[in-house]
C-alpha positions as CSV (number, residue, x, y, z in Angstrom):
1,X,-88.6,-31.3,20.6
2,X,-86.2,-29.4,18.8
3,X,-85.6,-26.0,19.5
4,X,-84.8,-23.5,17.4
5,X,-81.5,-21.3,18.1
6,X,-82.4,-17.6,19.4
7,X,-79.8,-16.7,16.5
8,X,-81.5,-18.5,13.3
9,X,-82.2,-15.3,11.5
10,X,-85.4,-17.0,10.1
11,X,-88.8,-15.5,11.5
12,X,-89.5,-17.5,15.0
13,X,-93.3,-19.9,14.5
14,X,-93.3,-21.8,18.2
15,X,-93.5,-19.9,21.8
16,X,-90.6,-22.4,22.2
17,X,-88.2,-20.3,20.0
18,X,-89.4,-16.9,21.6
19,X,-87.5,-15.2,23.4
20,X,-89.5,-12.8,26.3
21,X,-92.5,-12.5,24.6
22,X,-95.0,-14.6,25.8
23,X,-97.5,-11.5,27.2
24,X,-97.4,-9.8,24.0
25,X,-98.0,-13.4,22.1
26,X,-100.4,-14.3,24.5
27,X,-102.3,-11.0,24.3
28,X,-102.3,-11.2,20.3
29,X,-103.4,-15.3,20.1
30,X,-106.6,-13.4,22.4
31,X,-107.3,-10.5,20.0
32,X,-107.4,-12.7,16.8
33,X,-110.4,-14.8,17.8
34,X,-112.7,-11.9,17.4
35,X,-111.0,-8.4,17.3
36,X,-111.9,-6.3,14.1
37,X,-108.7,-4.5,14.2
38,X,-105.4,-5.3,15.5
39,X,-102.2,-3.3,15.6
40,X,-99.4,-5.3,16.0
41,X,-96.4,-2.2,16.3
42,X,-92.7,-1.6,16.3
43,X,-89.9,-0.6,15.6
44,X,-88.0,-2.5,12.3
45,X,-86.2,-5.7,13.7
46,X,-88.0,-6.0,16.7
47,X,-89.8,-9.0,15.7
48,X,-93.1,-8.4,14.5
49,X,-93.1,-10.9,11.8
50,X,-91.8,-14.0,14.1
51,X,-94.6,-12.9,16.7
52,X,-97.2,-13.4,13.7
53,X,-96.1,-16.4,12.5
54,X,-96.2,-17.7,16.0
55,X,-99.3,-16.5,16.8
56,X,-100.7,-18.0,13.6
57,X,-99.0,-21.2,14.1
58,X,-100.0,-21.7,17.9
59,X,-103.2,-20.6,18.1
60,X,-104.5,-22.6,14.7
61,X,-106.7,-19.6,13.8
62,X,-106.7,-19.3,9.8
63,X,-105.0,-16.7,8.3
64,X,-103.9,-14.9,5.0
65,X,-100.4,-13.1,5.9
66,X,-99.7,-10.6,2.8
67,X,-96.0,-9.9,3.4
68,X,-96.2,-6.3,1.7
69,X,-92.5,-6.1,1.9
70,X,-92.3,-8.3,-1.0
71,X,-93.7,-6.4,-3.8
72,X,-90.7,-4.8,-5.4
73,X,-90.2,-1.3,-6.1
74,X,-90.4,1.6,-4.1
75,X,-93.0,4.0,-6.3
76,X,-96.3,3.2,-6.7
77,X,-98.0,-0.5,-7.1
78,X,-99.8,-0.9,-10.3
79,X,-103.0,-3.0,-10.0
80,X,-101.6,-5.8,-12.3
81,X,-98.7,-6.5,-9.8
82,X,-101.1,-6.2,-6.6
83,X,-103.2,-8.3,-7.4
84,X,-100.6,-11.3,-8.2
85,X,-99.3,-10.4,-5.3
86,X,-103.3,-10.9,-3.7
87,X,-104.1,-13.8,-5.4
88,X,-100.8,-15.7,-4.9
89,X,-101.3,-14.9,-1.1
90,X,-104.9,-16.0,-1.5
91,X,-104.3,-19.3,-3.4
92,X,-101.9,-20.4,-1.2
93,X,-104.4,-19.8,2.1
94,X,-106.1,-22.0,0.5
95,X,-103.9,-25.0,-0.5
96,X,-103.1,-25.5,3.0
97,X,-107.0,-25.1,4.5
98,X,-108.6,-27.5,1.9
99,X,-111.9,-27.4,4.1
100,X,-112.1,-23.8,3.5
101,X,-110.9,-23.7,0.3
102,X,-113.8,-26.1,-1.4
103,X,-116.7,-23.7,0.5
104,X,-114.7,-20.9,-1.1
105,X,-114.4,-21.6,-4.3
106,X,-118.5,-22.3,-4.6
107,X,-118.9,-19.3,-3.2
108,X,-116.5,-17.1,-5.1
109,X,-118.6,-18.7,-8.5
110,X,-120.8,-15.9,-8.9
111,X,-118.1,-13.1,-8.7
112,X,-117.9,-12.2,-12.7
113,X,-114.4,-11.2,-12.7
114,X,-112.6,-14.3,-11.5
115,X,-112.4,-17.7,-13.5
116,X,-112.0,-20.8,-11.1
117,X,-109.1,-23.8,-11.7
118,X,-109.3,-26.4,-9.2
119,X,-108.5,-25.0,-5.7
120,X,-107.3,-21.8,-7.5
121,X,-109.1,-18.6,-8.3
122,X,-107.7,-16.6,-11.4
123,X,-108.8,-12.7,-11.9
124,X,-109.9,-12.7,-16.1
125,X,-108.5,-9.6,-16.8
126,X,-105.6,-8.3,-14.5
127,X,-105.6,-4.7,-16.1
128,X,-109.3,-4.7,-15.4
129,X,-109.3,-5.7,-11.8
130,X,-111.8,-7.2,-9.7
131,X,-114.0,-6.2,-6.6
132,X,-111.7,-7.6,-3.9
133,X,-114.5,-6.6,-1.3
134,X,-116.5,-9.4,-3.1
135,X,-113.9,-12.0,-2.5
136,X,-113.3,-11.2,1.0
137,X,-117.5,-11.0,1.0
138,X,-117.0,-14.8,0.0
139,X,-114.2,-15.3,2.5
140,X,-116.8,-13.8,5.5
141,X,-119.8,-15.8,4.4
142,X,-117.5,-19.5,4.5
143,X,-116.3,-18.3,8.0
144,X,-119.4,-17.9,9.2
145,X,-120.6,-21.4,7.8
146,X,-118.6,-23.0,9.9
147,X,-118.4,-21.1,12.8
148,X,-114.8,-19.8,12.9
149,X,-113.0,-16.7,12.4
150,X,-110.6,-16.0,9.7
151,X,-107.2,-13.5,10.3
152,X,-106.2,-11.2,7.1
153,X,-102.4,-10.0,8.6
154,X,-101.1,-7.5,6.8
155,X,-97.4,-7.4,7.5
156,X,-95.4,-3.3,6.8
157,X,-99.3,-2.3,6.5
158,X,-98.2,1.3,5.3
159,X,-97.1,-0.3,2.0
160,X,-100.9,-0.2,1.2
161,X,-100.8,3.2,0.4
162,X,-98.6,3.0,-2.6
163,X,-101.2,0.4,-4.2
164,X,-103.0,2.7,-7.1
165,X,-107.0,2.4,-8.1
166,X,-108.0,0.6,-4.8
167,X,-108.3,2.9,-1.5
168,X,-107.1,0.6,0.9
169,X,-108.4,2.6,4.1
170,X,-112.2,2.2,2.9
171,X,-111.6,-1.6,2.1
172,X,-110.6,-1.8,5.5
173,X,-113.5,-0.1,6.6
174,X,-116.2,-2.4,5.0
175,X,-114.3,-5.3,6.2
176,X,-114.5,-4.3,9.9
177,X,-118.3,-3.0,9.8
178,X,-119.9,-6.0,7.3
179,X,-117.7,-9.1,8.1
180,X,-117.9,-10.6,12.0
181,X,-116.0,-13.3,11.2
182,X,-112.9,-11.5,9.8
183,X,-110.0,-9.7,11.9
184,X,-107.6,-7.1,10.6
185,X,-104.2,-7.8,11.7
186,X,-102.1,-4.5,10.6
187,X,-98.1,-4.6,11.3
188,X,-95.7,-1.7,10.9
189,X,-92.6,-0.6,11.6
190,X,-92.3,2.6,10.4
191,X,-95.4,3.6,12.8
192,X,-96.1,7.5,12.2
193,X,-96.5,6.7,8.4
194,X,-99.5,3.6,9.2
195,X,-101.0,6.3,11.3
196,X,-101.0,8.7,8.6
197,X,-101.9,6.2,6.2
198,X,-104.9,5.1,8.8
199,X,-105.8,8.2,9.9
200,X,-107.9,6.6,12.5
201,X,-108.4,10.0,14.4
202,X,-109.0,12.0,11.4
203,X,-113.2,12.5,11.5
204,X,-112.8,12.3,7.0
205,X,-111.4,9.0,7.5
206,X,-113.1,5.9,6.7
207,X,-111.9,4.2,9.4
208,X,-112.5,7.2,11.9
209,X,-113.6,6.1,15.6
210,X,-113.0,2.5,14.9
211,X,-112.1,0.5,17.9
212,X,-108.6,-1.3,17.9
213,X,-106.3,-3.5,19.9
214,X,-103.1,-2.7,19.8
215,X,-99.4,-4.7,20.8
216,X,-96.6,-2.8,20.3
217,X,-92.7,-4.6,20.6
218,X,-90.4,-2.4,22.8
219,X,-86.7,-3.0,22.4
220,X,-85.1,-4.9,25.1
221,X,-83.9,-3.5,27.9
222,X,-79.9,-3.8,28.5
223,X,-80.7,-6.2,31.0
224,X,-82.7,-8.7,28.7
225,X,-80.2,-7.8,26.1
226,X,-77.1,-9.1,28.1
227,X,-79.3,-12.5,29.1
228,X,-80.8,-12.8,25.5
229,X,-76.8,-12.9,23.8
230,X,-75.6,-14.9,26.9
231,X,-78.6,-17.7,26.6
232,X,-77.7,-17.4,22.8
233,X,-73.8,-18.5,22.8
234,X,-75.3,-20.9,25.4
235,X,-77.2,-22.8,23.2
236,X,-74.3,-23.2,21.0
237,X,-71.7,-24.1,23.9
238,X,-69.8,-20.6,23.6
239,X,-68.9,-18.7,26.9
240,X,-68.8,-15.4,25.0
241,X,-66.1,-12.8,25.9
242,X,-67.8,-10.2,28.8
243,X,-66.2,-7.5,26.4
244,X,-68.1,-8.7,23.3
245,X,-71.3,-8.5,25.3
246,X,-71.0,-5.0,27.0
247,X,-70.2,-2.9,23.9
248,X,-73.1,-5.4,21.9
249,X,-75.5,-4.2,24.3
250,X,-74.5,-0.5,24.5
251,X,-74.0,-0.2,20.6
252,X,-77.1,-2.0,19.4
253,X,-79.6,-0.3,21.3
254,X,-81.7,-3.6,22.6
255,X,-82.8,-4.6,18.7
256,X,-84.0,-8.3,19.0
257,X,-82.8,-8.5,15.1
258,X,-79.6,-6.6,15.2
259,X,-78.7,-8.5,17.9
260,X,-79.7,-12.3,16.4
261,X,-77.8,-11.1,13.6
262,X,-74.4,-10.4,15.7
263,X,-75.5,-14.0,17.2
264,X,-75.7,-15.7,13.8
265,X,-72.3,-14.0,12.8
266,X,-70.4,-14.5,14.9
267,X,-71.0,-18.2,15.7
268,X,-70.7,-18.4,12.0
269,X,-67.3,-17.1,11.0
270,X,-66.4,-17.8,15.1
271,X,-65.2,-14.3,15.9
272,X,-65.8,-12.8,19.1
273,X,-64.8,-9.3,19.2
274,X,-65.6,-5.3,18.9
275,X,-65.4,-5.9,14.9
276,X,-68.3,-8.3,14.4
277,X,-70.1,-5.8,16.4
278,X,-69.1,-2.8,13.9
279,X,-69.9,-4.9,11.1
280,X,-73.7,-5.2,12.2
281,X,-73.6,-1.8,12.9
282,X,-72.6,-1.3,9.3
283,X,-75.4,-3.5,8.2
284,X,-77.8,-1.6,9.9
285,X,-76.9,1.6,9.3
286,X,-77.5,0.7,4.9
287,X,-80.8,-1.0,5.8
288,X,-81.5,2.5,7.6
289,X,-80.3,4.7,4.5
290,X,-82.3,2.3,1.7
291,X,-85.6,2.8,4.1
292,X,-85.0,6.2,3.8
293,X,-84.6,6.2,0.5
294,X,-87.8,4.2,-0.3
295,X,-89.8,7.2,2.2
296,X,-88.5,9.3,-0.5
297,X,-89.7,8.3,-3.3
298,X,-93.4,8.6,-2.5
299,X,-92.7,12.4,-1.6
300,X,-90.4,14.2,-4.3
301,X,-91.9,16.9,-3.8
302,X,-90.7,17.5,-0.5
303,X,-87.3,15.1,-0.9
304,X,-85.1,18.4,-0.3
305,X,-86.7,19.2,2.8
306,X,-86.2,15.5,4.5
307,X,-83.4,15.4,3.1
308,X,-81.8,18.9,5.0
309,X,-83.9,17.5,8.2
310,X,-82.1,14.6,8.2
311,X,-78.4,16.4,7.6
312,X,-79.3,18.5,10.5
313,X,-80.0,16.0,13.1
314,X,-76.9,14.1,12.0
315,X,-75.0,16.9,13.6
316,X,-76.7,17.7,16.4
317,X,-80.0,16.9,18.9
318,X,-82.5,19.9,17.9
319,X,-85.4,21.0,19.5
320,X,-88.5,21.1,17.3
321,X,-88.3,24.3,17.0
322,X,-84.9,24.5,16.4
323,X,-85.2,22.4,13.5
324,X,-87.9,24.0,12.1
325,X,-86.3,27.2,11.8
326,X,-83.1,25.5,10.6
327,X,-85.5,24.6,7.7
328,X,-86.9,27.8,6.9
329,X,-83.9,29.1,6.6
């Protein structure tokens, strides 16, 4: 079999190609055959998305991944865009599960809003919309014919709160009290704003007092750090320099992505010194600022206010309450 390098900067699909994570994919491939709610949790670049696919991929358990991270913009999401973005997700579920995809399609007949061509549902009029409670209604009801349980994964889950006309928490909602044969997979990495959007402990919350299983992805330790880069240059034939390793593992702060990338670069344009390092660093410090940005532009209103916040922490460590007043002032 051939096995994947730890530094291909592709999303992982095999338990092969995984590096230390076989309890928390073991523990997910469990919770999709019948958990109503999943929270798979962490950190950006600590490999979320390769522990989905390879979940999926192992366990054989259907499932419709909507990568939210590619619908562009960082505003709001009109309707029209959504839903391409839904139905190609949708579509292609069901080019690859043919089985499924026949049962669905009969059953999806009767929804007024969609128009049927082949395998492939089309919504009549975009600007209009559709019920998509119906079609996941449809979704619940083939499932359940045949005696299997189907996975919606939801990858950067807090994106759904920028989709305008449907309220994404109540979907949610029906979904986990009316369909037993669908699971909610939910991943995100910027983790306090899926709480918010979730509000799972908020009593005015449609998903309030819901049940959940939840995996979250730590960073590595500096340990597995060190053995991750040194089985990586292994696999490549590369006795890496011990002084390329130390300061890797000290600067990048045990990030399974930050440090795949190094991996990948380094083998790539063979240098093996402090400077490839810096140059990740670099990377990763513009992916930081553009997130930042995109949090922004949900929340004009109180841009100045995040912004001095985020000047002030750059300086020094504050308390809370140091910070607070700092922002008062």
């Amino acid at each position: 079999m051939l096995v994947i390098p730890y530094f291909d900067p592709k999303p992982k699909r095999r338990r092969i190609d995984l590096y230390n994570r076989r309890d928390e994919l073991n523990k997910l491939i469990e919770y999709m055959k019948d958990s109503p709610l999943i929270l798979l949790l962490g950190l950006r670049r600590t490999g979320k998305t390769s522990l989905l696919y390879t979940a999926v991929n192992e366990s054989k358990i259907p499932c419709i991944i909507f990568d939210l991270r590619e619908i562009p913009g960082d505003g709001f999401i009109a309707m029209d865009v959504f839903l391409k973005f839904f139905l190609d997700k949708i579509n292609l579920f069901l080019e690859k599960n043919r089985g499924i995809a026949e049962r669905f399609i009969e059953a999806v007949k009767r929804v007024e809003e969609i128009s049927i061509a082949g395998l492939k549902i089309r919504i009549k009029n975009m600007y209009r919309g559709v019920n998509i409670i119906e079609l996941f209604r449809a979704l619940n009801n083939v499932a359940e014919s045949i005696g299997i349980n189907i996975v919606l994964a939801f990858d950067e889950a807090q994106e759904l709160r920028r989709i305008m006309r449907y309220r994404f928490t109540r979907i949610l909602a029906y979904i986990y009290d009316f369909f037993e044969n669908i699971s909610i997979l939910l991943t995100g990495s910027q983790i306090g704003l899926l709480y918010n959007f979730l509000r799972i402990n908020d009593p005015e919350s449609p998903l309030y007092g819901r049940a959940y299983d939840k995996i979250y992805l730590k960073n590595f330790t500096p340990r597995m750090s060190r053995e991750f880069l040194i089985q990586g240059y292994k696999q490549y034939g590369i006795d890496p320099p011990e002084e390329l390793i130390e300061y890797a593992v000290s600067k990048l702060d045990g990030v399974v992505g930050w440090l795949t990338l190094l991996g990948y670069r380094s083998v790539r344009d063979k240098i093996f010194n402090k400077k490839i390092v810096d140059e990740v660093l670099d990377i990763a410090s513009r992916i930081a600022f553009n997130e930042f940005k995109h949090f922004l532009a949900l929340r004009w209103q109180a841009r100045d206010r995040y912004i001095s916040i985020m000047r002030n922490l750059a300086i020094r460590e504050l308390t809370w309450s140091q910070l607070k007043r700092l922002v008062e002032l």
